[in-house]
N, C-alpha and C positions, 0 to 999 in steps of 0.2 A: 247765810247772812240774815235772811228776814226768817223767821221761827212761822210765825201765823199766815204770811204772802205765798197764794202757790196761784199757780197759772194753766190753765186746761183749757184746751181747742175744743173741747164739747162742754165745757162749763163758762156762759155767760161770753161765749165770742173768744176765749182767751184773755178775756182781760183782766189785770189781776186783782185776785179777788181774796178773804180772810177764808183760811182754810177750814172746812167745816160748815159753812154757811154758803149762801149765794150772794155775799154783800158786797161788792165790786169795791175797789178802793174810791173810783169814779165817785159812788151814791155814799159813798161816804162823807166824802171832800163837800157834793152838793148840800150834805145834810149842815154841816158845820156854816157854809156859807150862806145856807138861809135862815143861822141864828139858833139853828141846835146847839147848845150845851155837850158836854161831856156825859151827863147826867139824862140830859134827855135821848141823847142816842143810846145810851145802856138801857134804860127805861123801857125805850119802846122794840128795842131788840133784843131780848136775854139770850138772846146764841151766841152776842157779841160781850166779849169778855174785854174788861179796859185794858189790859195789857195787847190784847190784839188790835183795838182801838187806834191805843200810842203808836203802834207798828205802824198799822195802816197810814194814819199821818206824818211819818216820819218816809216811810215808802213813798209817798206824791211827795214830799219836799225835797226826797233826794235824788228823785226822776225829773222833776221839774229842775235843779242845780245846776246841769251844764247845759240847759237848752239855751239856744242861741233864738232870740227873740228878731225880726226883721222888719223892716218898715217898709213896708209895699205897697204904691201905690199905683193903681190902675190907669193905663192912659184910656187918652180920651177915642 
């Protein structure tokens, strides 16, 4: 289903990551939310290809899709 997303218990914890690289989908997601560009994560990563890029964020919004969010709170 995902072409670039692969997953390895000795690579980076398991967590999944753009195949070919050590780019966690994770420090992806971070890079976009602290105002990375499209452009600037190509830029400063040329092992990342925009195609694997789209993957990668499309892989977190479809992992994140049936999470069941809860509202918990602590007693006292």
């Amino acid at each position: 289903m995902f072409r670039y997303i692969d997953f390895d218990p000795k690579i980076l914890g398991g967590k999944p990551y753009v195949r070919g690289t050590r780019l966690s989908v994770e420090f992806i997601l971070e890079l976009v939310a602290s105002g990375a560009t499209r452009d600037d994560i190509l830029k400063a990563y040329p092992q990342l290809t925009g195609r694997a890029l789209e993957e990668a964020l499309k892989y977190a919004a479809q992992a994140v899709k049936n999470e069941i969010l809860l509202d918990v709170k602590a007693g006292a």
